[in-house]
N, C-alpha and C positions, 0 to 999 in steps of 0.2 A: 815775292818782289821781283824775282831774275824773271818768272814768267809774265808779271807787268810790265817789265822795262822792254822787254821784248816787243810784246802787244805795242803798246807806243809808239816805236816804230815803224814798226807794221803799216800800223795806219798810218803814218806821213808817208808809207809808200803806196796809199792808197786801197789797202785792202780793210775788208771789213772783219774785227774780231768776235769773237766771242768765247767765253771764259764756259766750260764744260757744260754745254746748254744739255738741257733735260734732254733733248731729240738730236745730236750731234748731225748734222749735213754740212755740206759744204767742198771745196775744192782740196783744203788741204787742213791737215791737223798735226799741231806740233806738240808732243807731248813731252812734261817739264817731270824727270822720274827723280825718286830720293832710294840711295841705297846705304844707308847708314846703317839698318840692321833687316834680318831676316823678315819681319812683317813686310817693311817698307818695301826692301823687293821684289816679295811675292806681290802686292799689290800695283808695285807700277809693268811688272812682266805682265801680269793681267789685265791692265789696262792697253800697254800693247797689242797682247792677241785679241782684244776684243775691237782697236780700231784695224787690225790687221785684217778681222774677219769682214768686215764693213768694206775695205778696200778690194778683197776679193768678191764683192756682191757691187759691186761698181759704186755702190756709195761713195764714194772718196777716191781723188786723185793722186796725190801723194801725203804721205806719212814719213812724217821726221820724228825723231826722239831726240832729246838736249838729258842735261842736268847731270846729276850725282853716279846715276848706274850705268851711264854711257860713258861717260868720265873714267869710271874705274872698269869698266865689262868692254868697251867697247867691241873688242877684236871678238871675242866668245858670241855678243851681241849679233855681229854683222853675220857669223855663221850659222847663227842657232833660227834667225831671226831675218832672212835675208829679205822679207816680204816689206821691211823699212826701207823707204828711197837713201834715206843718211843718218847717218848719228854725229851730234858734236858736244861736244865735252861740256861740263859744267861750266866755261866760261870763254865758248863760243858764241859770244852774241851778235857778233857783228857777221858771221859766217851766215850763220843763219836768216838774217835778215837779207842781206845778199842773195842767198841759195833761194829764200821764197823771193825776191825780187826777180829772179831768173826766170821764175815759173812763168811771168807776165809782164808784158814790156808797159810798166806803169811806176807812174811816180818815182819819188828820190830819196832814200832813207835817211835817216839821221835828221831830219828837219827839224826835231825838236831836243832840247838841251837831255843830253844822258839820265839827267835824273829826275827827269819826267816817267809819269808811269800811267800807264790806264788802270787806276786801281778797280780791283775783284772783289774787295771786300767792300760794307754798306761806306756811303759819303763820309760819314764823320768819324769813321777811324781809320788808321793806318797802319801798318809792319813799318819800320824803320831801321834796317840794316846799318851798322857803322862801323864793320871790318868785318873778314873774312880769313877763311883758318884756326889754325891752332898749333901752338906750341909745345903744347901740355904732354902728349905722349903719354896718356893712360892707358892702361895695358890692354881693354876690351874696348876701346872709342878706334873707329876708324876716319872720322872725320879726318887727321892732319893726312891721310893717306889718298884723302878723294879731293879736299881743299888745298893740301900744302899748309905752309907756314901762315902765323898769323899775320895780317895785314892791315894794318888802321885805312880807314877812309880819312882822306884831308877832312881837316874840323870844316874850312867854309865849305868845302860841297855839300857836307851833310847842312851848315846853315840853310845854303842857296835851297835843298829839296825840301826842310821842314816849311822855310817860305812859300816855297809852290804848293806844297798839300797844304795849306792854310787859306794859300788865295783859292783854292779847290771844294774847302767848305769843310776840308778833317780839322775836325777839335780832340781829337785823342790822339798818341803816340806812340807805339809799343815799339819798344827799343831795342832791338836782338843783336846778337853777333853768339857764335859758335863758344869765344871767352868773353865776356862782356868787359871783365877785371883787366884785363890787357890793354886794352885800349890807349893810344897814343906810346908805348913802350917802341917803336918800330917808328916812328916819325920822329919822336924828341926827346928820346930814354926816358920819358918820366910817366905814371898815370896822368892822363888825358882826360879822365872819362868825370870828373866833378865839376871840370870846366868847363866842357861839353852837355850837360845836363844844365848846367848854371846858365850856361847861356841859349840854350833851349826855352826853357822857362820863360824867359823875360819877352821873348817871342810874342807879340800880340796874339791872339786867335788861342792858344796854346791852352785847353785848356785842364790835359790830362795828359803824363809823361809816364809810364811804368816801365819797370827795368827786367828785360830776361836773362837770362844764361849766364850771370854773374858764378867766375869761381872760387872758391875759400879762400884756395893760397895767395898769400899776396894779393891780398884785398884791398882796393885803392878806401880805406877810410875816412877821405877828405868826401867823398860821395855822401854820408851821412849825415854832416854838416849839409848839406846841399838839398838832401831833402828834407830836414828836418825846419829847414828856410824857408822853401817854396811851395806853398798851399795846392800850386799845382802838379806838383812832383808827387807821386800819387804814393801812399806810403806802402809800398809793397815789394820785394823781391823774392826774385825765382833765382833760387844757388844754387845747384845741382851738388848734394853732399855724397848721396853714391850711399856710403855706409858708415860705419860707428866705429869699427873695433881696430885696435891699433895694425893689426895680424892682418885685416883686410885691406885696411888703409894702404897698405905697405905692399898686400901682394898688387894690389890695384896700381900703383907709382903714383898715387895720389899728392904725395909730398907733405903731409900735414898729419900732425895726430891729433887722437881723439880731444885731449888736453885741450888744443889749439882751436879747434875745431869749433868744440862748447863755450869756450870765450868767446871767439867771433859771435857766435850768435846773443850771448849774452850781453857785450857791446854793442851791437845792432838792434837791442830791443830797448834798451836803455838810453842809445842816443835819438833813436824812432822812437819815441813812445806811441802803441796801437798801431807799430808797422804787422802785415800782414807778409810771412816767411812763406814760400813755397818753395818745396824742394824735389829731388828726386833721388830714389833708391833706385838700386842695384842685389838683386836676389840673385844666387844660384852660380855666380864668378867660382871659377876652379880654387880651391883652397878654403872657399866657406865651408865652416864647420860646426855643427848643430850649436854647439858652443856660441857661436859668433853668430848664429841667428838668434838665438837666445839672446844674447845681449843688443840688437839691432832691435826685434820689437820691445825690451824694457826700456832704450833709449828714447825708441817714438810714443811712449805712454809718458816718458817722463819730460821729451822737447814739446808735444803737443802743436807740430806745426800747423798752423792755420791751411794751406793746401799739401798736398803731396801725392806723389804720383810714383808707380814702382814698376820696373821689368824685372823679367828673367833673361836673364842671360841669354845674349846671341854669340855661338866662336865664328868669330869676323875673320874671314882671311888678311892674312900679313901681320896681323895686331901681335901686340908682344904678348899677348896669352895665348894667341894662336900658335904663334910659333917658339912658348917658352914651357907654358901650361897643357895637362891632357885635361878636354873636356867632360869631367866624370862625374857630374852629379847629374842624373839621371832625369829627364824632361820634367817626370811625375812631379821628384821631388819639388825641381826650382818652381812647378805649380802650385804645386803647394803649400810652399812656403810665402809665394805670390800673393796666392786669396787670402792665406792668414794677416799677414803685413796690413793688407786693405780692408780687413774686417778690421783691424785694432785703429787703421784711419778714421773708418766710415763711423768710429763708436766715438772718434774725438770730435769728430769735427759735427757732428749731432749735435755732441752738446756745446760746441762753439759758436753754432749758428742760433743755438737756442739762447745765448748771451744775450744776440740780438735782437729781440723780440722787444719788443716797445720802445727802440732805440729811432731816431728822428735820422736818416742820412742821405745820401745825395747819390742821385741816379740818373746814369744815362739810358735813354728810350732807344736798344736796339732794334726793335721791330713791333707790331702788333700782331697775334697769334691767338687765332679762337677768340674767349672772351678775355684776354689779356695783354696791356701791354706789358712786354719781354726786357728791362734790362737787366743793369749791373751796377754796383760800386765800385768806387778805386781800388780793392781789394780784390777784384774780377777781371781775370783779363777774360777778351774775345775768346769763345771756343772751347774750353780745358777746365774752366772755372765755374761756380755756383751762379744763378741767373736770378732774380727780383721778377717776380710775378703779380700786376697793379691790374686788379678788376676793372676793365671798361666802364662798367657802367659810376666808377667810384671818381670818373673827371670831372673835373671843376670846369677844365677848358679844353679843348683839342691839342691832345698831344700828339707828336710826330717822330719820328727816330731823329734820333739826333740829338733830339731836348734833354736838357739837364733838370730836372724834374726834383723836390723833396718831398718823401717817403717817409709814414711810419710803419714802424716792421709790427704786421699782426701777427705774424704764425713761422714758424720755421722748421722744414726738414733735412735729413742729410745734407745736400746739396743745392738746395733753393730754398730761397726767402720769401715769402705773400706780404704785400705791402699794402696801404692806402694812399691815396696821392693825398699832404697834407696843406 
């Protein structure tokens, strides 16, 4: 989204974008890096040297880098890396639109309201950012370190941009922020984020809300109520639980035990009925102990979450396990404790998706591909999630992305569904 709002601009300064075209050419490329842990890194240094290399073959005029790893690297960046024209931080945007406006005496930036965006992803769905930061202070997250503290968006800005990606043609909504549960704590001490959603919803055009990055503690549960109201509050959230066992919980600064924990989700299914959980673990953190992975995979056989997703441990500079904890379980291990976790996933959610199977449900058409058109359920976000696979030749009418479509599920494997359009 920081890299669309940008783009946006841009063009009201009259230059032309384009979002990591297959054959990248052009005058200048701004590259939008994440450093939150070791993969992410390694992949945007890489993407660096590779427009670096392109700029030394005269391909390319100038090269800038924004976001997360210039943010926190910068100084290391400009020495390691000098073949970059500039670096600017995670939330230079207006620098940078500036610095490319310099490059050429054209147009006037800011011509369009901030929370316009040239969106990257297909027409009908969207990312929707509603704060930034984190307060939390987990012992292995570096985010509060490269964002700062947590920061709500005003409620009506976020109104005014769900209006404009609506008159845009987006009918889906994926709702992130780094805490998603914090929300409004920082503008008017209270949870914000049911109200927020509530009044999303009601939203004409609106026709699909999902919620990311929500966290345990201090869970705003008037949000349940909210979706359990709104047909188009999609019934699914992403919590990020990390791990199980009190000993972890604890060395992590999680704030919550195991107790607390299994409640919440037990509350959350109960007032959701058929809500779909997606979580995330955390393998291989300093002080897990064979013990405590043992009790991590009998807790995922016995929670059964509908998605989940798991790393192994990155020691993040600055983090309070970097600088409290020694990093001693040994790469092998936290791999292997990794693939295990994700075999005992990939054996639930098999047969979760095999539930599915002659069930009647409602689908968004992302794409057409080969002989299939490609979406998803409410239960799917864009990208991370299980995809609905509909034989072409099995239309009634011409579908198109975008189309909200009803499906019977014929067939289901680990991660995707085969439908018929019904």
């Amino acid at each position: 989204m920081d890299t669309e709002r940008v783009m946006r601009q841009l063009e009201a300064a009259g230059w032309t974008c384009m979002h990591d075209p297959e054959q990248p050419s052009g005058e200048i490329a701004v590259i939008n890096t994440c450093g939150f842990i070791g993969d992410a890194k390694e992949e945007s240094i890489n993407t660096i040297l590779q427009f670096a290399e392109r700029k030394k073959q005269k391909k390319l005029n100038r090269l800038y880098v924004m976001g997360c790893l210039s943010e926190r690297y910068r100084a290391e960046l400009e020495e390691e890396l000098p073949e970059v024209d500039a670096y600017f931080g995670k939330f230079d945007f207006q620098a940078i639109i500036e610095q490319v406006k310099s490059d050429a005496s054209q147009g006037n930036p800011r011509l369009y309201p901030w929370y316009e965006r040239t969106l990257t992803t297909p027409k009908h769905y969207a990312y929707l950012k509603i704060s930034e930061g984190c307060n939390r202070m987990c012992s292995y997250c570096a985010i509060p370190l490269i964002t700062g503290r947590h920061t709500s968006r005003p409620k009506q800005e976020i109104i005014q941009e769900v209006q404009w990606l609506v008159s845009q043609g987006v009918k889906e909504l994926n709702v992130i922020a780094q805490d998603l549960s914090s929300y409004g704590l920082d503008l008017e001490h209270r949870h914000m984020l049911p109200e927020l959603v509530d009044e999303i919803a009601q939203i004409p055009g609106v026709e699909w809300i999902r919620l990311h990055y929500a966290y345990p503690t201090d869970f705003p549960e008037e949000l349940l109520d909210v979706m359990a109201k709104h047909r188009n509050v999609c019934k699914y959230l992403d919590i990020a639980l990390q791990h199980c066992t009190d000993h972890m919980l604890s060395v992590m600064r999680r704030h919550i035990t195991r107790e607390e924990q299994d409640a919440l989700i037990r509350k959350i299914r109960e007032r959701v009925p058929g809500i779909c959980i997606r979580t995330t673990l955390l393998v291989g953190h300093p002080g897990e102990t064979a013990e405590d992975f043992e009790e991590l995979k009998a807790w995922v056989r016995e929670m059964r979450f509908d998605r989940m997703g798991a790393f192994a441990y990155s020691d993040e500079e600055g983090t309070y396990a970097n600088r409290h904890y020694k990093d001693d379980i040994p790469d092998e291990v936290k791999q292997k404790r990794l693939e295990e976790l994700m075999a005992i996933q990939q054996e639930i959610s098999g047969e979760l998706m095999q539930q599915k199977v002659g069930q009647r449900l409602r689908v968004v058409i992302d794409r057409e591909e080969g002989d299939y058109y490609v979406g998803r359920t409410e239960q799917d976000s864009p990208e991370v999630d299980c995809e609905v696979l509909i034989p072409v030749e099995s239309r009634k009418s011409k579908v198109k992305s975008g189309d909200f479509v009803e499906v019977e599920i014929v067939r289901a494997e680990e991660f995707d569904l085969y439908a018929i359009l019904c």
